[in-house]
mmCIF file of the N, C-alpha and C atoms, coordinates in Angstrom:
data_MODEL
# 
_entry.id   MODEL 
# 
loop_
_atom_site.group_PDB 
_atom_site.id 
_atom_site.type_symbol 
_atom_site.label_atom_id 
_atom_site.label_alt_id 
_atom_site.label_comp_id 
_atom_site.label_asym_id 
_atom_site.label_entity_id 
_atom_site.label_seq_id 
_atom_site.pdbx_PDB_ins_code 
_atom_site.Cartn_x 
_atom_site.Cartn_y 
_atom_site.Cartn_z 
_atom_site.occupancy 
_atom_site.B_iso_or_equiv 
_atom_site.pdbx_formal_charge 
_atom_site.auth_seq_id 
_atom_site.auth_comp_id 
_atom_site.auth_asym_id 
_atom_site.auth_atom_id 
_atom_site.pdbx_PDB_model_num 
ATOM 1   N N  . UNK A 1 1  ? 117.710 53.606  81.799  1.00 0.00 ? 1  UNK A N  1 
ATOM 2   C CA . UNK A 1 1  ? 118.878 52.875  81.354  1.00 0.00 ? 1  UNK A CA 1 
ATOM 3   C C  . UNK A 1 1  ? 119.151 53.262  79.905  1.00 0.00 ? 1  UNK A C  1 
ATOM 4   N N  . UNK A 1 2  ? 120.249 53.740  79.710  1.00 0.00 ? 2  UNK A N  1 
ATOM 5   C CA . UNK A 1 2  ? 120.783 54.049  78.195  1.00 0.00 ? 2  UNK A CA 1 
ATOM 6   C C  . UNK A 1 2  ? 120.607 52.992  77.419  1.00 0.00 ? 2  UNK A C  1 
ATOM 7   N N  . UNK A 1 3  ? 120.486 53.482  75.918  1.00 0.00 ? 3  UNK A N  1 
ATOM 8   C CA . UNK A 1 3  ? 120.611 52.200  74.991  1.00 0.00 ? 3  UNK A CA 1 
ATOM 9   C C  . UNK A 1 3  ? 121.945 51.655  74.925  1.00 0.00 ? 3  UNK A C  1 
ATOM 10  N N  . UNK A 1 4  ? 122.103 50.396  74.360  1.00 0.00 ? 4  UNK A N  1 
ATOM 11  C CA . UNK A 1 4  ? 123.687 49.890  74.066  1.00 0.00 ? 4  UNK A CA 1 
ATOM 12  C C  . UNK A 1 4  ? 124.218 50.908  72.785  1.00 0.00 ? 4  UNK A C  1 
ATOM 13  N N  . UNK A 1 5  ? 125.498 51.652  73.246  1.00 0.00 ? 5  UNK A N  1 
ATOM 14  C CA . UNK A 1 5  ? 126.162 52.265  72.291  1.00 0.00 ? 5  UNK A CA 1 
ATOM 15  C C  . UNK A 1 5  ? 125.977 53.576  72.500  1.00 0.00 ? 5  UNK A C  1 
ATOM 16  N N  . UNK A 1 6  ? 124.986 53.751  73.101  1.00 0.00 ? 6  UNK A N  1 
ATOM 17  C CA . UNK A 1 6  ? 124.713 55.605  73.312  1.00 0.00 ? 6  UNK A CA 1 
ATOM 18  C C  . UNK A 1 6  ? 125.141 55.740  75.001  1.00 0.00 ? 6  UNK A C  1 
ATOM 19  N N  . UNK A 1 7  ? 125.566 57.459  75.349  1.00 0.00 ? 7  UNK A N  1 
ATOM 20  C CA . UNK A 1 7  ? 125.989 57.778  76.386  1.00 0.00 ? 7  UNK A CA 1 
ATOM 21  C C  . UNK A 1 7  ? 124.836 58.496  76.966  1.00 0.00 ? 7  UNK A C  1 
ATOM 22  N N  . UNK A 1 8  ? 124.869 58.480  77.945  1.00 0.00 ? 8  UNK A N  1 
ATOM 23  C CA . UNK A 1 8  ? 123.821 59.204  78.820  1.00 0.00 ? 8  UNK A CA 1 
ATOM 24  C C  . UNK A 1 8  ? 124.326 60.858  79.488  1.00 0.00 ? 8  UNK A C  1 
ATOM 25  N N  . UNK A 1 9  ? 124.573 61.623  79.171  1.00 0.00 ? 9  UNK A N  1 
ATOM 26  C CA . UNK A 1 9  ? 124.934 62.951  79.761  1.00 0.00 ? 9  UNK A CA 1 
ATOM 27  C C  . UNK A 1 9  ? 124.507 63.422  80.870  1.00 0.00 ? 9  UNK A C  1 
ATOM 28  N N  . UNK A 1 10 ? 124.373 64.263  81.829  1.00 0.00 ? 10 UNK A N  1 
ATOM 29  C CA . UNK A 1 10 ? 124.352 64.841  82.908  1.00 0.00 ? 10 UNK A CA 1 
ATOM 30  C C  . UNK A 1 10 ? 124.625 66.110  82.886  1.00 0.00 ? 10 UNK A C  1 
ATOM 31  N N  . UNK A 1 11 ? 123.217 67.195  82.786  1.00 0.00 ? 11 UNK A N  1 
ATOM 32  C CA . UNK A 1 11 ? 123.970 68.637  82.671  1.00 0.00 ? 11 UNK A CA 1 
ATOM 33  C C  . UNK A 1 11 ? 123.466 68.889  83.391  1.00 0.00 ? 11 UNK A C  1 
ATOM 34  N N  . UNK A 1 12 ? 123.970 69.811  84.147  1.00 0.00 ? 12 UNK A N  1 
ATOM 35  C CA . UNK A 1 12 ? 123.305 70.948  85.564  1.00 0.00 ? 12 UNK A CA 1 
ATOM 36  C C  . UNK A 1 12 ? 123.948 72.351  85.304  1.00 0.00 ? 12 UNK A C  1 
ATOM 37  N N  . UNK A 1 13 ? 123.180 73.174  85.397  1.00 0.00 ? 13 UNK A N  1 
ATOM 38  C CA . UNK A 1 13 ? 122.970 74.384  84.753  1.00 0.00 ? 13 UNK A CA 1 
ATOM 39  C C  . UNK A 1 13 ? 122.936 75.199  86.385  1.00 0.00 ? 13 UNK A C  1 
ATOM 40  N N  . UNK A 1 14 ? 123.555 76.230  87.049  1.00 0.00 ? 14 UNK A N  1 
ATOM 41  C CA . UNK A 1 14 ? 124.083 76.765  88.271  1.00 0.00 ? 14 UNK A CA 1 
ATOM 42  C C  . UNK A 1 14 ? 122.486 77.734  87.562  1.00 0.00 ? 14 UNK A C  1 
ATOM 43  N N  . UNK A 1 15 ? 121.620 77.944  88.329  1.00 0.00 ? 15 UNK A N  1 
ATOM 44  C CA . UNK A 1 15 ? 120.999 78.731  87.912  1.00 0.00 ? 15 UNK A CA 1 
ATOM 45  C C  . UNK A 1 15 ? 120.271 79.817  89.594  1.00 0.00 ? 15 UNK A C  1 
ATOM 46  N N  . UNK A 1 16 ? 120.205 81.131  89.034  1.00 0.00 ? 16 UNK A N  1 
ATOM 47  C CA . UNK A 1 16 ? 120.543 82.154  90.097  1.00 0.00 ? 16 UNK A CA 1 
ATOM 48  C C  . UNK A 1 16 ? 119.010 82.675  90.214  1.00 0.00 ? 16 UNK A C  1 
ATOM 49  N N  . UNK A 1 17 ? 118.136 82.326  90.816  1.00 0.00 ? 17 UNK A N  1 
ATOM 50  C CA . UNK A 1 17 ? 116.811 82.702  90.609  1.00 0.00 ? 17 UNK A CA 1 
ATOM 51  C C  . UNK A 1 17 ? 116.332 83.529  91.520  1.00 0.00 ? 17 UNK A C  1 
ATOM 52  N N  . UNK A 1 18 ? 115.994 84.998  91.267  1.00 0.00 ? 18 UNK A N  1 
ATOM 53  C CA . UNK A 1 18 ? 115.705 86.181  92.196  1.00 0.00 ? 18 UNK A CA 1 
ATOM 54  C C  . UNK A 1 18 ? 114.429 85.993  92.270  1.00 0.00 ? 18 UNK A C  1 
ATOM 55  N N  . UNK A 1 19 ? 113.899 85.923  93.477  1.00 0.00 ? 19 UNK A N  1 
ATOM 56  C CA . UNK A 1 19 ? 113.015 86.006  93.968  1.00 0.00 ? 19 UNK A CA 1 
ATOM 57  C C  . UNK A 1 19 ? 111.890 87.015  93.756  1.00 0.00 ? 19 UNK A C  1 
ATOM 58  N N  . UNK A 1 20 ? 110.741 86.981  92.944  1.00 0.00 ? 20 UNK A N  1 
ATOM 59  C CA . UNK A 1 20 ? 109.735 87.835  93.028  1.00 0.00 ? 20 UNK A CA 1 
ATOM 60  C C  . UNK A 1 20 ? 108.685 88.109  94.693  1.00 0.00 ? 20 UNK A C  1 
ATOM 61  N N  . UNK A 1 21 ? 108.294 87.430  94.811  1.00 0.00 ? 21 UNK A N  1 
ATOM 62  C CA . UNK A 1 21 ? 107.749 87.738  96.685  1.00 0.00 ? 21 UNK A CA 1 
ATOM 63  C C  . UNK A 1 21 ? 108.521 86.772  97.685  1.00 0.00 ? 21 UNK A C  1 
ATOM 64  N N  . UNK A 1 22 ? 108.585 88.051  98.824  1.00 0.00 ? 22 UNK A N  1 
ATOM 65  C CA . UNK A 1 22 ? 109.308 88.143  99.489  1.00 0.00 ? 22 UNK A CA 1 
ATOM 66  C C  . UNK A 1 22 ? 108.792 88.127  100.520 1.00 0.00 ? 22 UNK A C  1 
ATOM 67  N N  . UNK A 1 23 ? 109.362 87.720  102.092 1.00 0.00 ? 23 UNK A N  1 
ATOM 68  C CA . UNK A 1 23 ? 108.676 87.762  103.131 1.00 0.00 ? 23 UNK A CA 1 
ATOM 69  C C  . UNK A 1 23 ? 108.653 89.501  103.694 1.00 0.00 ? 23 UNK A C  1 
ATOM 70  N N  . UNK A 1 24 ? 107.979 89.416  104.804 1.00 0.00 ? 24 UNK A N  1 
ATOM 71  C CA . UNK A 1 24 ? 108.502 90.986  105.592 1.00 0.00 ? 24 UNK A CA 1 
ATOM 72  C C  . UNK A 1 24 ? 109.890 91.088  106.307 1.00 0.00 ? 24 UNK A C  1 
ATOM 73  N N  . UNK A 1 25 ? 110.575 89.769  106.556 1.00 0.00 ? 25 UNK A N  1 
ATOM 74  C CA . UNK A 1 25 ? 111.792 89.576  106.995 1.00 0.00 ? 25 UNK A CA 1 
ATOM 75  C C  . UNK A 1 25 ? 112.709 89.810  106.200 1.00 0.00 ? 25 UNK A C  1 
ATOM 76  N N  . UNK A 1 26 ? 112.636 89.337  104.926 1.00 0.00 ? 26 UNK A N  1 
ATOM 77  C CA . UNK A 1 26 ? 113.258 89.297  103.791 1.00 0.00 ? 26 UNK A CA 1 
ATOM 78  C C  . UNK A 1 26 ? 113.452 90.761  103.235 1.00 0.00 ? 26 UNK A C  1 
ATOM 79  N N  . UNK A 1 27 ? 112.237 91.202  103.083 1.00 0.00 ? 27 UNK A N  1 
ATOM 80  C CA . UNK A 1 27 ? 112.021 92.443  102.770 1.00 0.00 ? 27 UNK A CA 1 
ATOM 81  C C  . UNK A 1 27 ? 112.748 93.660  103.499 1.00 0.00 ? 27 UNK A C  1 
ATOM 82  N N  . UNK A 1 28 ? 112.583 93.092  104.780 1.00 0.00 ? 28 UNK A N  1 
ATOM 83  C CA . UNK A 1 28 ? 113.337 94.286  105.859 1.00 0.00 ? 28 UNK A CA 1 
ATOM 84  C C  . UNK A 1 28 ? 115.060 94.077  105.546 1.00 0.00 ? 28 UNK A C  1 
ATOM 85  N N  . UNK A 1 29 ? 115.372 93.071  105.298 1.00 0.00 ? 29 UNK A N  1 
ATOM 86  C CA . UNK A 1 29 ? 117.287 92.863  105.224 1.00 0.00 ? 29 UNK A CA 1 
ATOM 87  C C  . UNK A 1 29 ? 117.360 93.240  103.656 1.00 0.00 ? 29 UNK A C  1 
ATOM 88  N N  . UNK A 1 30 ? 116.501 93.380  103.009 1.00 0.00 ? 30 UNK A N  1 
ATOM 89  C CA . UNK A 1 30 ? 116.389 93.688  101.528 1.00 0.00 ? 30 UNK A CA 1 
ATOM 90  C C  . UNK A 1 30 ? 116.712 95.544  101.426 1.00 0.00 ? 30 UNK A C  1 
ATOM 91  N N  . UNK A 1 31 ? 116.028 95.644  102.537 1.00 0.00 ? 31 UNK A N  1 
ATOM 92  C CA . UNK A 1 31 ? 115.807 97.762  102.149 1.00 0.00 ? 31 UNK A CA 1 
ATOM 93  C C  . UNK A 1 31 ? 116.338 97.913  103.432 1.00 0.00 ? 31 UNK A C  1 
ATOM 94  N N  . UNK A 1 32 ? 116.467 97.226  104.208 1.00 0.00 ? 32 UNK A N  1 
ATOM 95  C CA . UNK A 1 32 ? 117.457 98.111  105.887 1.00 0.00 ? 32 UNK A CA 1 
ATOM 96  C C  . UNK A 1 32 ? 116.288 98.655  106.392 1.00 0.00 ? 32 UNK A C  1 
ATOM 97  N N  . UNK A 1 33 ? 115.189 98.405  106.625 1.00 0.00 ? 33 UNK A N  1 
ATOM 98  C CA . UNK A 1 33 ? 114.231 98.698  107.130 1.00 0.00 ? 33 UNK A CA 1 
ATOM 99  C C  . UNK A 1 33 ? 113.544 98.412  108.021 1.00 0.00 ? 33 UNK A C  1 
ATOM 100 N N  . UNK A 1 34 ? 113.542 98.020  109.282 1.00 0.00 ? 34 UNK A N  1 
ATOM 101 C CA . UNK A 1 34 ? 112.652 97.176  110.321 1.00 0.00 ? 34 UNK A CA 1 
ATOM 102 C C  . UNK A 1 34 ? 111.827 96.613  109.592 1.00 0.00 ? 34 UNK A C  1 
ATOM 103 N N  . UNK A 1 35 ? 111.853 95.476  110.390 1.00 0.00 ? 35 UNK A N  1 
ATOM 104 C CA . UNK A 1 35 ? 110.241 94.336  109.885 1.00 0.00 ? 35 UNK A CA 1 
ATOM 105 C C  . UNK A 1 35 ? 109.138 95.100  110.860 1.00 0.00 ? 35 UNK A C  1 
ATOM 106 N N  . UNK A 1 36 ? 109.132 95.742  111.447 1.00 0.00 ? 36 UNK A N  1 
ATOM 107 C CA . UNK A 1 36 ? 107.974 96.337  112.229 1.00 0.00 ? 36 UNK A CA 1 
ATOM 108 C C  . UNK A 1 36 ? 107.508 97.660  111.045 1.00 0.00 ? 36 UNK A C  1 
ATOM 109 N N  . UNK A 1 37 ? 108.107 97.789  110.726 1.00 0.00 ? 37 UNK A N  1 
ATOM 110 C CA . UNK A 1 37 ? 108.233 99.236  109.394 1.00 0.00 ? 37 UNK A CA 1 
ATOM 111 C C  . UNK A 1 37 ? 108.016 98.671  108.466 1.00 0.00 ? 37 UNK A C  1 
ATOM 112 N N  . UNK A 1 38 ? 108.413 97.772  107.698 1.00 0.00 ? 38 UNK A N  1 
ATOM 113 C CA . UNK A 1 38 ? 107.838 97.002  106.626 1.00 0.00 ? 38 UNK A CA 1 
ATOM 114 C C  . UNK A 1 38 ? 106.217 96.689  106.865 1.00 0.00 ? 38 UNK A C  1 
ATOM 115 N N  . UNK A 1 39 ? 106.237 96.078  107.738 1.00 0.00 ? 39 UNK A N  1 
ATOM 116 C CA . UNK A 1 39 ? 104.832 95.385  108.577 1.00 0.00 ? 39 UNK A CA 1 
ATOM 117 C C  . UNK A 1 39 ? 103.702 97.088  108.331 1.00 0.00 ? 39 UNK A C  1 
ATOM 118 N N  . UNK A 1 40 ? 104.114 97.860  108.775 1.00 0.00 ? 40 UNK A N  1 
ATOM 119 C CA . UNK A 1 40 ? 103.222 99.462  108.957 1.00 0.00 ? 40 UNK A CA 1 
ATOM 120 C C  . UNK A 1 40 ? 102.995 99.459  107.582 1.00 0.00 ? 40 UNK A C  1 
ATOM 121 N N  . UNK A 1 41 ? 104.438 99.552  106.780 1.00 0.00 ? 41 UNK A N  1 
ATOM 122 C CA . UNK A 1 41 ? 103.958 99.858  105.086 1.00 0.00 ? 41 UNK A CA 1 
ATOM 123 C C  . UNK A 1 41 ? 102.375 98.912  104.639 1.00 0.00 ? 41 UNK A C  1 
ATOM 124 N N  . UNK A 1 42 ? 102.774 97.349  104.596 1.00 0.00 ? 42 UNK A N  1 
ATOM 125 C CA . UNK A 1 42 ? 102.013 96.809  104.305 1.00 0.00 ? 42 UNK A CA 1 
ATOM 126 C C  . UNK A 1 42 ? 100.547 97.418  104.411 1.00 0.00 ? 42 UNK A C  1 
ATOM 127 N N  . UNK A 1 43 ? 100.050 98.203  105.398 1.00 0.00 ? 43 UNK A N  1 
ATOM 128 C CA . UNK A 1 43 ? 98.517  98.659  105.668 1.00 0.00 ? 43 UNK A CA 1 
ATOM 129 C C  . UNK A 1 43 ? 98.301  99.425  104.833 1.00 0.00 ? 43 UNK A C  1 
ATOM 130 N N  . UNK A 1 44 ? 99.503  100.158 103.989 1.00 0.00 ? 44 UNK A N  1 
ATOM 131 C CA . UNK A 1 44 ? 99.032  101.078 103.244 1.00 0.00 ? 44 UNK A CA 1 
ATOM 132 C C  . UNK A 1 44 ? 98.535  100.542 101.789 1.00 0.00 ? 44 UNK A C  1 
ATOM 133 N N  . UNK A 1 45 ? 97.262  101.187 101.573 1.00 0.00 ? 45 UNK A N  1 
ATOM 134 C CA . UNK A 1 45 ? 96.856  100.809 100.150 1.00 0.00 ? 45 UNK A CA 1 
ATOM 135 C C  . UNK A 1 45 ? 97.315  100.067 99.011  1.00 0.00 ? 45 UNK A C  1 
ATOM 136 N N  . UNK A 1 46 ? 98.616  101.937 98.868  1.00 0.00 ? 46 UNK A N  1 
ATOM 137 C CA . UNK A 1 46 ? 99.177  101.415 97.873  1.00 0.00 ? 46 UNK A CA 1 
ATOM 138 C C  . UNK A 1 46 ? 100.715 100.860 97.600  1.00 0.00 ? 46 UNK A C  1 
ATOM 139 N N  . UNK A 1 47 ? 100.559 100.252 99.010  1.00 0.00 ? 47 UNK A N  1 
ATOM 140 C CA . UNK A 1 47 ? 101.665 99.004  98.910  1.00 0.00 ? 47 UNK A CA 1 
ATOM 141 C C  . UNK A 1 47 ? 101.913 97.829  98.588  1.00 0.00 ? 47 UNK A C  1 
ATOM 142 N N  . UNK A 1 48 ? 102.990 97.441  97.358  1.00 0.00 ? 48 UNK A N  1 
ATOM 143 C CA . UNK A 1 48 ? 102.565 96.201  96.601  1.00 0.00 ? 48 UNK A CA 1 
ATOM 144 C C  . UNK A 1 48 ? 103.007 94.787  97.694  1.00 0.00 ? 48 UNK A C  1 
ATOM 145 N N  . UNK A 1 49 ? 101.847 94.618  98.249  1.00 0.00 ? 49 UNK A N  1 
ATOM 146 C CA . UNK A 1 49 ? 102.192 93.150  98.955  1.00 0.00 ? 49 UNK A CA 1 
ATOM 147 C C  . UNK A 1 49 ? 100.663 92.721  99.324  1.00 0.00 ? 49 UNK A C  1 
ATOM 148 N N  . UNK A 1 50 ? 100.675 91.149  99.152  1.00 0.00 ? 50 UNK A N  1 
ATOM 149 C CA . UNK A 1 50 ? 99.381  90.321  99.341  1.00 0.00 ? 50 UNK A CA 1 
ATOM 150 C C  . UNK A 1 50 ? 99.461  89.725  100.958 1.00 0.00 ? 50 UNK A C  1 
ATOM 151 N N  . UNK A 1 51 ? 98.609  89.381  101.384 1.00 0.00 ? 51 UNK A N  1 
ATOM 152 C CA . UNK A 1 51 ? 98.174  88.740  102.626 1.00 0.00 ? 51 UNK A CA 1 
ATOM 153 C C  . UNK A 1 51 ? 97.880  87.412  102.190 1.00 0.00 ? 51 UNK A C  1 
ATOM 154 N N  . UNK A 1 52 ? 98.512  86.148  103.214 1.00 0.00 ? 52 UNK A N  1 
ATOM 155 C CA . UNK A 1 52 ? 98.082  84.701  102.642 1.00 0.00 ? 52 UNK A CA 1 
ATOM 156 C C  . UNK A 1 52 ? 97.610  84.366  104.017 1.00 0.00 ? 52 UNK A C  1 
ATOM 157 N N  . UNK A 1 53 ? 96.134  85.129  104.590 1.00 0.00 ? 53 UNK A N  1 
ATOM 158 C CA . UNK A 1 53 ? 96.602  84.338  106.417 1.00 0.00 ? 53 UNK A CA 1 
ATOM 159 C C  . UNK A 1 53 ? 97.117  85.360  106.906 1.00 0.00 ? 53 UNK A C  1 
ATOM 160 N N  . UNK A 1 54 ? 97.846  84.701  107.913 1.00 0.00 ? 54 UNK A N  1 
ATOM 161 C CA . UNK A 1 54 ? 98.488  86.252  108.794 1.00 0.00 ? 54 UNK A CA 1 
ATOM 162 C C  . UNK A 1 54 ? 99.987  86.423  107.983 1.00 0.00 ? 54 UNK A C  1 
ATOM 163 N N  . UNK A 1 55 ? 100.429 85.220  106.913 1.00 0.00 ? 55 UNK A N  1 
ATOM 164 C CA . UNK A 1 55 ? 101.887 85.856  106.211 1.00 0.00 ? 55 UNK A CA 1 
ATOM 165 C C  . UNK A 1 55 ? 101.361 87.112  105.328 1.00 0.00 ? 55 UNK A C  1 
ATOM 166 N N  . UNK A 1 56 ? 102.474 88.062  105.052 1.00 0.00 ? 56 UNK A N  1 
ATOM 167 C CA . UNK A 1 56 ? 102.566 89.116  104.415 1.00 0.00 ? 56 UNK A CA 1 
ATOM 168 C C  . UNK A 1 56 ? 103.458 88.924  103.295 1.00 0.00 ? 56 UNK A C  1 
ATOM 169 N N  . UNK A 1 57 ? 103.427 89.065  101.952 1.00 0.00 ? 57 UNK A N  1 
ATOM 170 C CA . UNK A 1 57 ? 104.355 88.588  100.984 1.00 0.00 ? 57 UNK A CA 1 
ATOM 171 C C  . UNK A 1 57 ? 104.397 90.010  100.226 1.00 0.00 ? 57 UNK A C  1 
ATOM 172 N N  . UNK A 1 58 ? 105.589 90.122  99.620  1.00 0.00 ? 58 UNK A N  1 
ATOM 173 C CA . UNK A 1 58 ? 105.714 91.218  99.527  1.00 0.00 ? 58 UNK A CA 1 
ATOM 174 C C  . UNK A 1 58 ? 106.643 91.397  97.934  1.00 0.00 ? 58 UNK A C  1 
ATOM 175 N N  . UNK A 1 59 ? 106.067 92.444  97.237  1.00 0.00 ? 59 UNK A N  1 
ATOM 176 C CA . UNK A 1 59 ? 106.438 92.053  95.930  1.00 0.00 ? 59 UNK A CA 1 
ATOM 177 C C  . UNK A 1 59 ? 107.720 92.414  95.826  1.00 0.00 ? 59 UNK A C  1 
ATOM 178 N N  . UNK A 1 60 ? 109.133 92.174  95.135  1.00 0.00 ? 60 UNK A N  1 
ATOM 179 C CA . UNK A 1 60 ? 109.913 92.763  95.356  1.00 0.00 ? 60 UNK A CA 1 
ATOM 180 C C  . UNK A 1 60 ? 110.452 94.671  94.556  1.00 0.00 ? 60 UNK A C  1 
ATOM 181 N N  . UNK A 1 61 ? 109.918 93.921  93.258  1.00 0.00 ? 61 UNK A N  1 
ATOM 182 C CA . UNK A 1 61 ? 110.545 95.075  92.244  1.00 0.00 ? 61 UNK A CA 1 
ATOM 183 C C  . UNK A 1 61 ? 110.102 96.400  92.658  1.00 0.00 ? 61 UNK A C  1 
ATOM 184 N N  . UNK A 1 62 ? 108.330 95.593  92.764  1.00 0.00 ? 62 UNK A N  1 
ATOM 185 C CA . UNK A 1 62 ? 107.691 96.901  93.063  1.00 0.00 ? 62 UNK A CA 1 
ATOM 186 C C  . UNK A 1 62 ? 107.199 97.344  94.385  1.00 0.00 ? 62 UNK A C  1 
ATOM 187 N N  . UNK A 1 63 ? 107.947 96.628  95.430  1.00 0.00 ? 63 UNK A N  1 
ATOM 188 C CA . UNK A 1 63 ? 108.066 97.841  96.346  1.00 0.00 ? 63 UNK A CA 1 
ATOM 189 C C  . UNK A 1 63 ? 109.121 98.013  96.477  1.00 0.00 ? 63 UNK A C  1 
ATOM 190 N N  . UNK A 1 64 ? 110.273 98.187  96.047  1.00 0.00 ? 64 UNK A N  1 
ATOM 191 C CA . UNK A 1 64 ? 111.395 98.736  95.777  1.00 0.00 ? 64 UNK A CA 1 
ATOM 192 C C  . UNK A 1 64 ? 111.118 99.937  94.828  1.00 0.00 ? 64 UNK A C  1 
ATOM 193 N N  . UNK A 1 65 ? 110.184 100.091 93.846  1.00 0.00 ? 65 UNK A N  1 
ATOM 194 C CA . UNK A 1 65 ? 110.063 101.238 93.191  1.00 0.00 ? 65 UNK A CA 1 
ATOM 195 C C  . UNK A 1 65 ? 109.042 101.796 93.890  1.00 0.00 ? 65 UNK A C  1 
ATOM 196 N N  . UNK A 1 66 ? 108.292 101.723 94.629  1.00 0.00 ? 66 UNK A N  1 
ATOM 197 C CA . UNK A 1 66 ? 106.872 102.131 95.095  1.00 0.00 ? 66 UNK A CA 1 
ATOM 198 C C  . UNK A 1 66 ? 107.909 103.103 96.422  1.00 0.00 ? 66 UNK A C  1 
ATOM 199 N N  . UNK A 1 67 ? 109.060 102.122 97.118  1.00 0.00 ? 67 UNK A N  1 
ATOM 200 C CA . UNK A 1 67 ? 110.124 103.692 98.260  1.00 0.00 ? 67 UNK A CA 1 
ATOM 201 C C  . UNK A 1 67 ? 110.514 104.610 97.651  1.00 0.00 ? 67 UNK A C  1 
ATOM 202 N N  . UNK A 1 68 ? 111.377 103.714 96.037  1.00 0.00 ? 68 UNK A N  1 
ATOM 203 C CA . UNK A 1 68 ? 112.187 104.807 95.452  1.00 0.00 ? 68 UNK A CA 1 
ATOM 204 C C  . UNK A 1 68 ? 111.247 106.289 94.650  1.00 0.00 ? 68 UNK A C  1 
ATOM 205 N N  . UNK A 1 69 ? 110.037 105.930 94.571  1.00 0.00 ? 69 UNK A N  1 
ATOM 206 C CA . UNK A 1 69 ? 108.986 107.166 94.213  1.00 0.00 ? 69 UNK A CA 1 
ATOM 207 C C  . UNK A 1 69 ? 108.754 107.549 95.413  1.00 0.00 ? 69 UNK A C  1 
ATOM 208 N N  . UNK A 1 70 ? 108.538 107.436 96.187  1.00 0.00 ? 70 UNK A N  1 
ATOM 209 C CA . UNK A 1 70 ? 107.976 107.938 97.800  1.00 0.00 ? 70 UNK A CA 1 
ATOM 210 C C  . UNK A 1 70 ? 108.836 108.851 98.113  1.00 0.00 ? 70 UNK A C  1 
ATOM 211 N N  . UNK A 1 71 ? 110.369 108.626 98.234  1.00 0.00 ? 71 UNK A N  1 
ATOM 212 C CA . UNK A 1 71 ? 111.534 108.992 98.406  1.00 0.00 ? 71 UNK A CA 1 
ATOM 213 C C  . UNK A 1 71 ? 111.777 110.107 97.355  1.00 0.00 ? 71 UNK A C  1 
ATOM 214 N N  . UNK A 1 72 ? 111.182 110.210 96.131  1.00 0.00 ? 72 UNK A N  1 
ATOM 215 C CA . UNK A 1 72 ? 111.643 111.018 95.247  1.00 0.00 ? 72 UNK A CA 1 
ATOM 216 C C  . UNK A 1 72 ? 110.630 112.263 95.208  1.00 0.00 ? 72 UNK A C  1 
ATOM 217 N N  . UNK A 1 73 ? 109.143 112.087 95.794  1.00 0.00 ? 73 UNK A N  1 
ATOM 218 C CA . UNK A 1 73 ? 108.492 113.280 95.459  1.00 0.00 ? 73 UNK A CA 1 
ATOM 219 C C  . UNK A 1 73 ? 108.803 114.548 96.643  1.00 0.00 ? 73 UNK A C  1 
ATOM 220 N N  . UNK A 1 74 ? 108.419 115.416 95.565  1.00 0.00 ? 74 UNK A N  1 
ATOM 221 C CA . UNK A 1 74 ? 108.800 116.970 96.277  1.00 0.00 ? 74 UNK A CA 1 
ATOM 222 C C  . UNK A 1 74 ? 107.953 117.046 97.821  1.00 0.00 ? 74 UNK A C  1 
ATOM 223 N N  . UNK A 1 75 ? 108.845 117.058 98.987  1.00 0.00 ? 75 UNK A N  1 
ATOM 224 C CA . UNK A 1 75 ? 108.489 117.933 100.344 1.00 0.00 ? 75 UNK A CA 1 
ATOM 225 C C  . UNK A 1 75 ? 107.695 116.045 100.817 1.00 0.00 ? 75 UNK A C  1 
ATOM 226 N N  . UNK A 1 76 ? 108.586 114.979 100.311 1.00 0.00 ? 76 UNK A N  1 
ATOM 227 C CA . UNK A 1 76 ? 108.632 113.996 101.202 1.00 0.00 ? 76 UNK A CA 1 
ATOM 228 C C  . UNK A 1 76 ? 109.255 113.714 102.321 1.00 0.00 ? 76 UNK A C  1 
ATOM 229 N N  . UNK A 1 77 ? 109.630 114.848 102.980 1.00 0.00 ? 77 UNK A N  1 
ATOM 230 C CA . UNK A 1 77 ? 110.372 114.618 104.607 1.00 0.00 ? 77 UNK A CA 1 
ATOM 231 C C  . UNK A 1 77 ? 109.714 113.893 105.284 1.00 0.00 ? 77 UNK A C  1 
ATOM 232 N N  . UNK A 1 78 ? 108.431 113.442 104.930 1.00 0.00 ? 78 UNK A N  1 
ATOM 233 C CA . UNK A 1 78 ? 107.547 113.063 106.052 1.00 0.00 ? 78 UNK A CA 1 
ATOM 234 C C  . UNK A 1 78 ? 107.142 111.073 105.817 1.00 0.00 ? 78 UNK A C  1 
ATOM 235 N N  . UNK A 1 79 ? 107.243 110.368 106.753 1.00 0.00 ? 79 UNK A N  1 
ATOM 236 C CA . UNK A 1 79 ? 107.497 109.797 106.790 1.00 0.00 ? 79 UNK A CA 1 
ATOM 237 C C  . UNK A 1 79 ? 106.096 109.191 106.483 1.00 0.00 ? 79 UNK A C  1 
ATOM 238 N N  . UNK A 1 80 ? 106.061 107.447 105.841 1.00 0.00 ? 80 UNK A N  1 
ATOM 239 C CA . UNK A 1 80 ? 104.453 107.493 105.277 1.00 0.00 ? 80 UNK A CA 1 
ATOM 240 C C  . UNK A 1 80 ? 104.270 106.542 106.292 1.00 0.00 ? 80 UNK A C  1 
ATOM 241 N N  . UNK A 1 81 ? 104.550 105.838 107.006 1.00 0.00 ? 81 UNK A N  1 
ATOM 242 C CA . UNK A 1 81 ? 103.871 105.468 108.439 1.00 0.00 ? 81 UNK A CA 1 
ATOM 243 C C  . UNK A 1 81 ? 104.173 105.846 109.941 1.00 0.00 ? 81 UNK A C  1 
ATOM 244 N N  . UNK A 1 82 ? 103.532 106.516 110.798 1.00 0.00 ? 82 UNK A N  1 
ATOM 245 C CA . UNK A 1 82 ? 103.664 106.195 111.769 1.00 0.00 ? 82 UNK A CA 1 
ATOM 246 C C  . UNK A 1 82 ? 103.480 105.371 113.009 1.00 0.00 ? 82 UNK A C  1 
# 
């Protein structure tokens, strides 16, 4: 309850909060990638995503940079899961 004479304000601030981990669902509508293909990445080493249980969480930035290097080295035609 306000004091007598003072106003009480109300601010709400629209705030846009990007998500650092991500599901494998998420992840797949994120890069256009099957969740079964996301799911394969995950086994690999050096793919940035944790296990909580059987969920798979998945980092965003850096596996977004972890394709875009994959994608960039010389005589990568080859695909890193089968």
């Amino acid at each position: 309850m306000p004091l007598p004479g003072k106003v009480m304000l109300r601010v709400e601030a629209a705030v846009d909060v990007e998500k650092i981990m991500v599901s494998v669902k998420e992840f797949a509508a994120i890069s256009g990638l099957s969740e079964r293909g996301v799911r394969r990445l995950s086994h690999i080493d050096s793919f940035p995503c944790i296990r909580a249980g059987w969920k798979i969480l998945i980092h965003r930035k850096w596996a977004e940079a972890w394709l875009a290097d994959f994608a960039s080295r010389e005589g990568s035609g080859a695909c890193p899961v089968r």
